[in-house]
PAMARVO-192195 format. One record per residue (C-alpha): residue number from 1; residue in three letters; chain; x, y, z. Coordinates in Angstrom, 3 decimals. Layout:
BEGIN
@nr NUM, rest ALA, kette A, c1 X, c2 Y, c3 Z $
...
This chain:
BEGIN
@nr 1, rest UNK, kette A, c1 -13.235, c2 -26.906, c3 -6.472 $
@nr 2, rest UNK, kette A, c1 -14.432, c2 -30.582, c3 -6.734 $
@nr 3, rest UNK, kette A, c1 -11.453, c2 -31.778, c3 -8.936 $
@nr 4, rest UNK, kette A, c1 -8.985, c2 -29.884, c3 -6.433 $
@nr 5, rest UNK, kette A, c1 -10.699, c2 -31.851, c3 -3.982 $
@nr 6, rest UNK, kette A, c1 -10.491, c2 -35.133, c3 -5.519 $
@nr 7, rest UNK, kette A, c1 -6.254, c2 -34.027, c3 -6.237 $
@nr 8, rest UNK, kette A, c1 -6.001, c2 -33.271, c3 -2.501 $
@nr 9, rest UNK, kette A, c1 -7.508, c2 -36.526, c3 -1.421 $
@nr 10, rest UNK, kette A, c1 -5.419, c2 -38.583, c3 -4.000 $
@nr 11, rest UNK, kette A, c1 -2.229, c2 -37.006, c3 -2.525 $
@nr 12, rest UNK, kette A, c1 -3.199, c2 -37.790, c3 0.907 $
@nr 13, rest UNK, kette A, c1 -3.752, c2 -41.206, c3 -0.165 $
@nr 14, rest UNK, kette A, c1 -0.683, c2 -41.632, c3 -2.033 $
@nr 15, rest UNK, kette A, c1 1.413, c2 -40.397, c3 1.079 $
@nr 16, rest UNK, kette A, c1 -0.701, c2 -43.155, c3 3.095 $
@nr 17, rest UNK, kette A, c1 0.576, c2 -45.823, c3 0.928 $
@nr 18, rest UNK, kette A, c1 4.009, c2 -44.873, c3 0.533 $
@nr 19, rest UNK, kette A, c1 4.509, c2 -44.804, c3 4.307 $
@nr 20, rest UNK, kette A, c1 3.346, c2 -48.437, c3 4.026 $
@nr 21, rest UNK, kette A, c1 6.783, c2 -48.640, c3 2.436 $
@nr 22, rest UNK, kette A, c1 9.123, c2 -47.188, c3 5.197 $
@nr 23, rest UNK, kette A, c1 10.107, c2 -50.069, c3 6.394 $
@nr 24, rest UNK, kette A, c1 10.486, c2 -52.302, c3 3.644 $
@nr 25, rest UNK, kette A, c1 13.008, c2 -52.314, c3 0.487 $
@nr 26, rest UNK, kette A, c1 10.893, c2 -50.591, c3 -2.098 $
@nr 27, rest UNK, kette A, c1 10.919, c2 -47.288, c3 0.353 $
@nr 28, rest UNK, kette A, c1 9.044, c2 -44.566, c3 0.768 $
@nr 29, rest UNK, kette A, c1 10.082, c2 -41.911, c3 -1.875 $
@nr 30, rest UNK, kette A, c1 10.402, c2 -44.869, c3 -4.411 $
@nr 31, rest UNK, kette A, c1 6.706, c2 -45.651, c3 -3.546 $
@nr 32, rest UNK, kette A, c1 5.266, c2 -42.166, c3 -3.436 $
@nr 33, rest UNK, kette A, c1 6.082, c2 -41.372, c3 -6.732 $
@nr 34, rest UNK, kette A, c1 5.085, c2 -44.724, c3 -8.389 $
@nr 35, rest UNK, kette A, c1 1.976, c2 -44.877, c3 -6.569 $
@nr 36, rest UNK, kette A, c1 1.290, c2 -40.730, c3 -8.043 $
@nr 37, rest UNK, kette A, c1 1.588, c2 -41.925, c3 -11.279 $
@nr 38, rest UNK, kette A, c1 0.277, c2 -45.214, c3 -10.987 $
@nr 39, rest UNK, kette A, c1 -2.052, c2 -44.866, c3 -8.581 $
@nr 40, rest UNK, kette A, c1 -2.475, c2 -45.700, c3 -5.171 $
@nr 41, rest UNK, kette A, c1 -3.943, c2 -49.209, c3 -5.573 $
@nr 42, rest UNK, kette A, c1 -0.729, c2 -49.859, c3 -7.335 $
@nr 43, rest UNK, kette A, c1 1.278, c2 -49.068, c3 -4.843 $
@nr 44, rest UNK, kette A, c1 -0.669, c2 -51.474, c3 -2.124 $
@nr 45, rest UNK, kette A, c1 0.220, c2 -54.126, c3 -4.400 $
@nr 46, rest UNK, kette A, c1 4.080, c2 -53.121, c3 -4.251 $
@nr 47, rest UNK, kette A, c1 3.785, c2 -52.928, c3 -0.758 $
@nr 48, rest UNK, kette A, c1 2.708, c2 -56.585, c3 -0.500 $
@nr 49, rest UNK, kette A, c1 5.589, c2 -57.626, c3 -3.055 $
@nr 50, rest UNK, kette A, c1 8.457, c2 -55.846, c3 -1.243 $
@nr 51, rest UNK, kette A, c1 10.259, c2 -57.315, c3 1.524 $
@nr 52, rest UNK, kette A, c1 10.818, c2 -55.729, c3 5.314 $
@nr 53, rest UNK, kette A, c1 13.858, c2 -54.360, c3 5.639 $
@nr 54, rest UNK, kette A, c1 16.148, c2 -55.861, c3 8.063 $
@nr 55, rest UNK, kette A, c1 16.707, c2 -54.414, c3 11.857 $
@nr 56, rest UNK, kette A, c1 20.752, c2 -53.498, c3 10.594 $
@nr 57, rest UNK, kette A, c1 19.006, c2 -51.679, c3 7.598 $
@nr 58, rest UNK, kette A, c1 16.370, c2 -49.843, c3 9.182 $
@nr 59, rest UNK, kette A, c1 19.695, c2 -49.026, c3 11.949 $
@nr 60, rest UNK, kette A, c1 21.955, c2 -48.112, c3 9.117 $
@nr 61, rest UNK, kette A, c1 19.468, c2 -45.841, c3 7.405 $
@nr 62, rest UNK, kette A, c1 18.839, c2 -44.080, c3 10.431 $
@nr 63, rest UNK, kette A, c1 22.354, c2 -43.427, c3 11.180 $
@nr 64, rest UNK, kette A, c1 22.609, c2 -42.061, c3 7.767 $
@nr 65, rest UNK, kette A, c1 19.832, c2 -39.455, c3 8.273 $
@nr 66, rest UNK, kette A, c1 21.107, c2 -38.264, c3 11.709 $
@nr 67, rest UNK, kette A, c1 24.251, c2 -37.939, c3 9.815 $
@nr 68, rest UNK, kette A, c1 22.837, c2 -35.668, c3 7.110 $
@nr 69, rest UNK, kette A, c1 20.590, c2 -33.594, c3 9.448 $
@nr 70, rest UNK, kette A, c1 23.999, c2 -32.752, c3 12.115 $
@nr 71, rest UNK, kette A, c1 26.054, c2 -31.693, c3 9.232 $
@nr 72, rest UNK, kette A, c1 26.009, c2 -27.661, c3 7.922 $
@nr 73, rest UNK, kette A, c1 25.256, c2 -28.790, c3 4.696 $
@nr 74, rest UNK, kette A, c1 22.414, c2 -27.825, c3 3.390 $
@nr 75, rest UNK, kette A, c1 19.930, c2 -30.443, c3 3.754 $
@nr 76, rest UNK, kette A, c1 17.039, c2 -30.353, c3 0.522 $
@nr 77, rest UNK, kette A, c1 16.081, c2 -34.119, c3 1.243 $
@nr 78, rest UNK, kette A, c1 12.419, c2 -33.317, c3 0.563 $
@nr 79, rest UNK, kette A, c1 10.206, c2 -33.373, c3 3.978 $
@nr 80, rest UNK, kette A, c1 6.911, c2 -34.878, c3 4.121 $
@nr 81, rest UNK, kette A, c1 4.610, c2 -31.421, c3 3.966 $
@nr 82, rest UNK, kette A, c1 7.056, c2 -30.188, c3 0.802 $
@nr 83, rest UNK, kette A, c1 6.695, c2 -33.529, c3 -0.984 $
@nr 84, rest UNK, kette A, c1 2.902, c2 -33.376, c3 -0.991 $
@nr 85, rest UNK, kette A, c1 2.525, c2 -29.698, c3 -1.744 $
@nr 86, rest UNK, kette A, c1 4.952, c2 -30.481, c3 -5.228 $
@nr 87, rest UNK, kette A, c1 2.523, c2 -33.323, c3 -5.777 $
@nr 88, rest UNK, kette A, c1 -0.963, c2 -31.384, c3 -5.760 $
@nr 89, rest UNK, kette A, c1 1.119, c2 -28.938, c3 -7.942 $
@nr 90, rest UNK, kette A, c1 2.330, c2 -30.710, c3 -10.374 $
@nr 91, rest UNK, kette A, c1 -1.198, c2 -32.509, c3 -10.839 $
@nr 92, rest UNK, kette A, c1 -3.088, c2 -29.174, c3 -10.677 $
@nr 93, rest UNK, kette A, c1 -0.797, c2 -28.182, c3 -13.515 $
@nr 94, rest UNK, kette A, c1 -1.808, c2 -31.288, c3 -15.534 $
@nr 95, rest UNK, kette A, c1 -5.472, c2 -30.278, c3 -14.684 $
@nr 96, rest UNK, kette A, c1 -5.294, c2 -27.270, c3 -15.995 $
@nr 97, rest UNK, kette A, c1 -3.553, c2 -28.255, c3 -19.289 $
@nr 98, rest UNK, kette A, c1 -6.075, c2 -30.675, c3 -19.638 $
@nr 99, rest UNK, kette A, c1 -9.409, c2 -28.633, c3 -18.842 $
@nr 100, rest UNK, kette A, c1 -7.564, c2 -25.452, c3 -20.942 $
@nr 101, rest UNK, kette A, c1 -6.905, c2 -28.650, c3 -24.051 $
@nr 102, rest UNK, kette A, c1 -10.366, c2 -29.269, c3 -23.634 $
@nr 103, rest UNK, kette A, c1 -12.323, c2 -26.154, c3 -23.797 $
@nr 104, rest UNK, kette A, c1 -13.342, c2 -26.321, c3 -19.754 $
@nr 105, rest UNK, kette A, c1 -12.268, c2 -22.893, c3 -19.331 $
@nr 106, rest UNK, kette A, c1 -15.143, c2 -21.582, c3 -16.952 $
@nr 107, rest UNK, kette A, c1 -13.942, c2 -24.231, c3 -14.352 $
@nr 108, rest UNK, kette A, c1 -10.776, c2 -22.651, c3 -14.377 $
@nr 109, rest UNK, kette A, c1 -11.870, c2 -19.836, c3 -13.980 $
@nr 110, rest UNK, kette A, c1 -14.085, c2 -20.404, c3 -10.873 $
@nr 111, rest UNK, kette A, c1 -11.013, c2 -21.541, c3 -8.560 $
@nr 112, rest UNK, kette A, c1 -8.724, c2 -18.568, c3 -10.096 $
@nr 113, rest UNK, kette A, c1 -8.474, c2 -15.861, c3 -7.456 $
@nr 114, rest UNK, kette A, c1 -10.441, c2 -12.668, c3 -8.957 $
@nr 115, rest UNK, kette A, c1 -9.389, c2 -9.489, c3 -6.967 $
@nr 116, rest UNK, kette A, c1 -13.056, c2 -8.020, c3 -8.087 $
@nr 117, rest UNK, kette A, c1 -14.906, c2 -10.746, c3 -7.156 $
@nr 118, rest UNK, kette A, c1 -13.908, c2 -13.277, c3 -4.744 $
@nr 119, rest UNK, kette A, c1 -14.887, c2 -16.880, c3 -3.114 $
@nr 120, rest UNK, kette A, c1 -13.394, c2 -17.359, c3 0.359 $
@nr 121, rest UNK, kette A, c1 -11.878, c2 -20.573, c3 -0.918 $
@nr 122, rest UNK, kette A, c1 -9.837, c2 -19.249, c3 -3.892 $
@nr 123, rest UNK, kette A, c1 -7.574, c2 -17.625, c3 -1.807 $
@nr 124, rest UNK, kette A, c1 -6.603, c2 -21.532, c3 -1.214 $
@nr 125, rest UNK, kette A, c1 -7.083, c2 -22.648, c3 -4.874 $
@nr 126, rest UNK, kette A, c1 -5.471, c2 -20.054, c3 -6.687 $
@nr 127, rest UNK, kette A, c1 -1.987, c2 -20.856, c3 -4.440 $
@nr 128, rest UNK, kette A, c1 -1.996, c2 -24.339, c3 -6.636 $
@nr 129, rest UNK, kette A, c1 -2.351, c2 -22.993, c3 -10.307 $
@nr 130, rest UNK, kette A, c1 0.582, c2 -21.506, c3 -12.264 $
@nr 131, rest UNK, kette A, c1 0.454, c2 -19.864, c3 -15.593 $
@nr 132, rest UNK, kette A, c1 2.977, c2 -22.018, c3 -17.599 $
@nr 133, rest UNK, kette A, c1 5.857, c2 -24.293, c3 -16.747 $
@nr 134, rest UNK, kette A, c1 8.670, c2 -21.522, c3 -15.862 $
@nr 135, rest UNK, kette A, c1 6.164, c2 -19.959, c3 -13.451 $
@nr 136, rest UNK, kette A, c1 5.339, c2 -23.406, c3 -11.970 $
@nr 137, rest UNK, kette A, c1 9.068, c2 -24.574, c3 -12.523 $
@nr 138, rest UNK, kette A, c1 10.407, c2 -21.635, c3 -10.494 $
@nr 139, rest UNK, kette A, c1 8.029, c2 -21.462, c3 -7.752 $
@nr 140, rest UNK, kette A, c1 8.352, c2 -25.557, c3 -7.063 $
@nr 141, rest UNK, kette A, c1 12.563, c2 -25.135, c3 -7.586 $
@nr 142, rest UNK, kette A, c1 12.179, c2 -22.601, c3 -4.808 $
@nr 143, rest UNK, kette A, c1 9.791, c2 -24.934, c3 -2.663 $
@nr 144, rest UNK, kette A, c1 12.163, c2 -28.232, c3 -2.725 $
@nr 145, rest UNK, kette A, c1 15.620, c2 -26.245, c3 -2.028 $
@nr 146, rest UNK, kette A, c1 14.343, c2 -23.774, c3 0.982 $
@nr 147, rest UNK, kette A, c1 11.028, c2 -25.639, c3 2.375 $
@nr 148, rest UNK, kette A, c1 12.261, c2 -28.855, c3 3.924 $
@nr 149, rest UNK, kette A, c1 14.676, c2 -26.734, c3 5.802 $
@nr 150, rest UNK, kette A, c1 11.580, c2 -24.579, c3 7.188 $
@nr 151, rest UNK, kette A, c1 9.443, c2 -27.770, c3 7.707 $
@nr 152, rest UNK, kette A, c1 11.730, c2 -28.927, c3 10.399 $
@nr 153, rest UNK, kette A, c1 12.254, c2 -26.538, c3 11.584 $
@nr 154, rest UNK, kette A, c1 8.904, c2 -25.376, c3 12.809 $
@nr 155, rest UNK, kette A, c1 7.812, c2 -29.308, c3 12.090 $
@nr 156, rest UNK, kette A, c1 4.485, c2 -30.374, c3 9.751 $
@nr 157, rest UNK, kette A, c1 1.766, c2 -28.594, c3 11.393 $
@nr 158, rest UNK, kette A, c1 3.037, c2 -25.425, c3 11.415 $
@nr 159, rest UNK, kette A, c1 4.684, c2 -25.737, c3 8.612 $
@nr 160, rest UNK, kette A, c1 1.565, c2 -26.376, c3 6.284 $
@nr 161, rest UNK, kette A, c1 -0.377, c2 -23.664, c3 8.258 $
@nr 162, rest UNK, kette A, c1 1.849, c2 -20.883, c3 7.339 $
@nr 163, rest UNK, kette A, c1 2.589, c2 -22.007, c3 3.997 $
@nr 164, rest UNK, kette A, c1 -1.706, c2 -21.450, c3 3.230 $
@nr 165, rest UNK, kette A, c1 -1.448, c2 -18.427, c3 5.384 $
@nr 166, rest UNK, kette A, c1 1.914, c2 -16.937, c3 3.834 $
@nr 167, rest UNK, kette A, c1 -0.263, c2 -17.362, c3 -0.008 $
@nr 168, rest UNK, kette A, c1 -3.681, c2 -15.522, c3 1.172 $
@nr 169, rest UNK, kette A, c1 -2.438, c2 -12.084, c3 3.253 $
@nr 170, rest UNK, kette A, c1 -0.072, c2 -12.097, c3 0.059 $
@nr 171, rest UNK, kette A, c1 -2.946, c2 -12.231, c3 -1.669 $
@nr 172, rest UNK, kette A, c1 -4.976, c2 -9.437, c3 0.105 $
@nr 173, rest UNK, kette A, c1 -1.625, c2 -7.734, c3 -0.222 $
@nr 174, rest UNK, kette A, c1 -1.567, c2 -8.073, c3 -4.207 $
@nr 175, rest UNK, kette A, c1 -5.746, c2 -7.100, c3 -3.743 $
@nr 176, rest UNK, kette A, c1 -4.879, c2 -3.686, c3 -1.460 $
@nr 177, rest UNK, kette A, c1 -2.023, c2 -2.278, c3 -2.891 $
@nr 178, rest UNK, kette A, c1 -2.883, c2 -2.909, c3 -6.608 $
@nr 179, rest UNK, kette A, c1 -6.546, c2 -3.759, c3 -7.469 $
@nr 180, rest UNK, kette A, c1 -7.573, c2 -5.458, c3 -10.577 $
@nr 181, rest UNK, kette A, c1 -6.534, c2 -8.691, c3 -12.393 $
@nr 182, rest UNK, kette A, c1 -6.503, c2 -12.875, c3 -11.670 $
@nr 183, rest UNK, kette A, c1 -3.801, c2 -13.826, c3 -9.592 $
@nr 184, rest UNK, kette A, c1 -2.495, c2 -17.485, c3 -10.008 $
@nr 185, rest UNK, kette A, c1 1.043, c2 -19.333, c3 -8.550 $
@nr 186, rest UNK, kette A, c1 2.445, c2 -20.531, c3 -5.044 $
@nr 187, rest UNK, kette A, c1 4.669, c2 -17.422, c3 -5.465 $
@nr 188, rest UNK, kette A, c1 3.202, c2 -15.675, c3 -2.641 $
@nr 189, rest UNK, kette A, c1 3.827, c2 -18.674, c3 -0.247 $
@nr 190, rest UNK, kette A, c1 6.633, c2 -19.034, c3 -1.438 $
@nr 191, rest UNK, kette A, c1 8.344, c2 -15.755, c3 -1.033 $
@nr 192, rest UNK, kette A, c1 7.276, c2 -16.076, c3 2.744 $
@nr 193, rest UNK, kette A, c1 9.397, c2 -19.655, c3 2.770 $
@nr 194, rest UNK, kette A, c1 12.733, c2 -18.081, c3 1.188 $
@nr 195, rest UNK, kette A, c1 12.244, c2 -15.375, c3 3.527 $
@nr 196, rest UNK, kette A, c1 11.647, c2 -17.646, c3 6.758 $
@nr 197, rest UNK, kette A, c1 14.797, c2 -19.631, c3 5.078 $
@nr 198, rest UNK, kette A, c1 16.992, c2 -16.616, c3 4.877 $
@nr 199, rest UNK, kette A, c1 16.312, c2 -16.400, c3 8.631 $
@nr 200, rest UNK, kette A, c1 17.133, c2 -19.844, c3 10.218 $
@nr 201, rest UNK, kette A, c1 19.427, c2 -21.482, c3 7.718 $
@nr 202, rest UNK, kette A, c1 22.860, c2 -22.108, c3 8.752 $
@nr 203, rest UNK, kette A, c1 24.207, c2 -24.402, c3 6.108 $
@nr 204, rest UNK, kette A, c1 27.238, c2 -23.024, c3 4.070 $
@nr 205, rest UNK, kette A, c1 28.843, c2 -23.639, c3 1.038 $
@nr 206, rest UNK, kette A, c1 32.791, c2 -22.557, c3 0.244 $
@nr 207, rest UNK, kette A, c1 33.699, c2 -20.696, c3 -1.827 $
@nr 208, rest UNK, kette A, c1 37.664, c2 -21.023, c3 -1.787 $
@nr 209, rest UNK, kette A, c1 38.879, c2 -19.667, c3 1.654 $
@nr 210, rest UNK, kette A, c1 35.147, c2 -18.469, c3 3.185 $
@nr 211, rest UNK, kette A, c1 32.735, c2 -19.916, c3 3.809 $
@nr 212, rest UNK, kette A, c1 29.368, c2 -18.224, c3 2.867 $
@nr 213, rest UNK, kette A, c1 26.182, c2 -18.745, c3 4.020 $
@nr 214, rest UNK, kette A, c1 23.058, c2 -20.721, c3 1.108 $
@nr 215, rest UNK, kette A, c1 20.463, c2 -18.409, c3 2.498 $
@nr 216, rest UNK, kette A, c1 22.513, c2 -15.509, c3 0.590 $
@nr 217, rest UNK, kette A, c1 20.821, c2 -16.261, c3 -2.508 $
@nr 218, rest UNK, kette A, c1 17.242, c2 -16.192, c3 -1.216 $
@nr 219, rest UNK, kette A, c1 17.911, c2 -12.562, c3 0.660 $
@nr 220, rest UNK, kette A, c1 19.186, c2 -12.019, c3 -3.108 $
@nr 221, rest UNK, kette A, c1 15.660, c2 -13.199, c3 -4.435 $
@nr 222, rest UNK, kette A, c1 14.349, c2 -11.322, c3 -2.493 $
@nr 223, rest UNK, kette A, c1 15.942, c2 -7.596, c3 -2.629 $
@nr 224, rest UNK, kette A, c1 15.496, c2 -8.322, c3 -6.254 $
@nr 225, rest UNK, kette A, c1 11.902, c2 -8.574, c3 -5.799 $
@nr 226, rest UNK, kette A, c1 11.601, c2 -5.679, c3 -3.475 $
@nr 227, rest UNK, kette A, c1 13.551, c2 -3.392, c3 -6.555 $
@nr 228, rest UNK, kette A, c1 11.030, c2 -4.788, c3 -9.535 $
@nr 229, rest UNK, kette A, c1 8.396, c2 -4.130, c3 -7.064 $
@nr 230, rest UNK, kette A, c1 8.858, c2 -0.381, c3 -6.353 $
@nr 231, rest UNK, kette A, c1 9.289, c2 0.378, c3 -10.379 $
@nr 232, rest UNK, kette A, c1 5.398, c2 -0.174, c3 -10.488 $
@nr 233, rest UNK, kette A, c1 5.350, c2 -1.840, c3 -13.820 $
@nr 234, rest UNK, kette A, c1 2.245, c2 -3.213, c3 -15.272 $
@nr 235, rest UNK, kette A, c1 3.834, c2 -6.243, c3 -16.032 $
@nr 236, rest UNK, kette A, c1 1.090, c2 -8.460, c3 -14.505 $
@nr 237, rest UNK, kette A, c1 2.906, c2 -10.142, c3 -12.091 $
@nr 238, rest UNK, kette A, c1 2.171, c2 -10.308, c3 -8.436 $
@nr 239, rest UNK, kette A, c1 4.745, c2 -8.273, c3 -6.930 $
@nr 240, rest UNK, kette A, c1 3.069, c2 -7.381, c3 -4.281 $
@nr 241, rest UNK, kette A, c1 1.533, c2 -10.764, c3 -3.074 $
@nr 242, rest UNK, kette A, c1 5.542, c2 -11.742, c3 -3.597 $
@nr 243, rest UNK, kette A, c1 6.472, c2 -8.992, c3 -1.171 $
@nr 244, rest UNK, kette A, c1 3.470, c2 -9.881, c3 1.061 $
@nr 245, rest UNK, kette A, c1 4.136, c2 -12.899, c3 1.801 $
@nr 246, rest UNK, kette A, c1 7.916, c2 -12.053, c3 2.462 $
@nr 247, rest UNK, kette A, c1 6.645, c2 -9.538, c3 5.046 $
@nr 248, rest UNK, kette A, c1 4.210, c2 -11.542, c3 7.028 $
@nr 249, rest UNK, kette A, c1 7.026, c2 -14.711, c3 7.125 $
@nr 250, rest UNK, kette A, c1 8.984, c2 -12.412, c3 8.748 $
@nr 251, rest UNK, kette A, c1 6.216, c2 -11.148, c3 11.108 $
@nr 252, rest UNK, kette A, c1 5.205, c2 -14.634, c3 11.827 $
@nr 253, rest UNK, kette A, c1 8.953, c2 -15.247, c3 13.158 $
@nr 254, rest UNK, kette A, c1 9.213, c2 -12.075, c3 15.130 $
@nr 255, rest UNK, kette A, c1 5.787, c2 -13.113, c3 16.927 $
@nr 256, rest UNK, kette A, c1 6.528, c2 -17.387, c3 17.379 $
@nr 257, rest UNK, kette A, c1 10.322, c2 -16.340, c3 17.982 $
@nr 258, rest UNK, kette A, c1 8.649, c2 -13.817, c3 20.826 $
@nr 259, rest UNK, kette A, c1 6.426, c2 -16.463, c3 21.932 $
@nr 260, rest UNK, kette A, c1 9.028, c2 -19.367, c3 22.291 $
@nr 261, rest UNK, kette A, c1 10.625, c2 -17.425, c3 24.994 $
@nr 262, rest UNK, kette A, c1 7.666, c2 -16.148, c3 27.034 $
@nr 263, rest UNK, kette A, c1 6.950, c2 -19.814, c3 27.276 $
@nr 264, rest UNK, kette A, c1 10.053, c2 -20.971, c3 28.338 $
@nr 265, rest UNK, kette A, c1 10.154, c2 -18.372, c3 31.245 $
């Protein structure tokens, strides 16, 4: 829990600096990433040798994002929320190399969910491990095409809340309908964003005289899913947290969708 902890907080920290960088030439993407690898103190000193942009830049730039939002392209520019979840992934994956490389197995295996026995927080830990690089390839490939879409959409606060709370009722999903076994990967969460993408995504891609709609391919995910999920194979995957956290993104629209308009009566 402690080196989660200390991953969370370096994150944080890292997006703190890079904003530093908005408005000056070095940017803010440029500066996230340098200051993840190279650390945050790093990047302070970047800050201080970069220049401020100019007020036509900062005006041109901004033109140039209003551009990109308005069109009915699809839009994977990676949001603020999605950046720092791939982040604490991708350096909870290095942990875990590391503490496996290194014989500190029983850490591991304290923030790993455990359907038989259970700590309140590893239904929040367990969303950041992956077992191997395809599982953590796929489930972060997934995260940076549908989740900035979804983030503003429903903008950073909600965003992040159902994103935790998409990965533990898929969790107690995975725990009811088929006891027994770890359970590891943002797959759960996940699931719930392609689904909530499938939903209110309108870009379009064409395909010689049509044009068809991106969020095909998640519903596609998804049925697939649904199919390997009702052959009940032992194959130690988390169908069910998959199909979970599908169900409950779609709940969680029915119910804010619902609300939106009471309010506005």
């Amino acid at each position: 829990m402690i080196v989660f902890l200390m991953i969370v907080f370096y994150v944080l920290a890292t997006n703190s600096v890079a904003k530093l960088g908005e408005d000056r030439l070095c940017g803010f993407k440029r500066l996230f990433w340098t200051s993840l690898v190279l650390t945050p103190l790093i990047g302070l000193f970047l800050v201080s040798r970069s220049r401020k942009l100019t007020i036509q830049e900062l005006q041109t730039n901004a033109i140039i994002k209003t551009n990109l939002e308005s069109t009915n392209r699809l839009n994977t520019n990676m949001t603020e929320i999605v950046r720092i979840l791939l982040a604490i992934n991708l350096l909870m994956f290095a942990s875990e190399l590391f503490l496996i490389s290194y014989g500190f197995l029983p850490y591991l295996q304290s923030i790993v969910l455990n359907s038989g026995l259970s700590q309140s927080y590893q239904f929040i830990t367990y969303q950041f491990l992956h077992a191997g690089l395809p599982h953590l390839f796929n489930n972060m490939f997934a995260l940076i095409m549908c989740g900035p879409v979804v983030e503003r959409y429903y903008g950073k606060l909600k965003f992040i809340l159902v994103y935790v709370s998409l990965g533990v009722l898929g969790a107690l999903t995975q725990i009811y309908c088929n006891e027994g076994g770890r359970i590891v990967g943002a797959s759960a969460s996940v699931f719930g964003i392609l689904a909530l993408f499938a939903i209110v995504d309108r870009s379009v891609i064409k395909i010689g005289r049509k044009n068809i709609r991106i969020s095909l391919f998640a519903i596609w995910i998804i049925l697939i899913e649904i199919i390997e999920t009702l052959k009940f194979q032992n194959d130690k995957i988390g169908h069910f947290a998959h199909i979970g956290g599908a169900v409950f993104a779609i709940l969680f629209f029915i119910i804010h969708n619902y609300a939106s308009k009471t309010d506005r009566r």
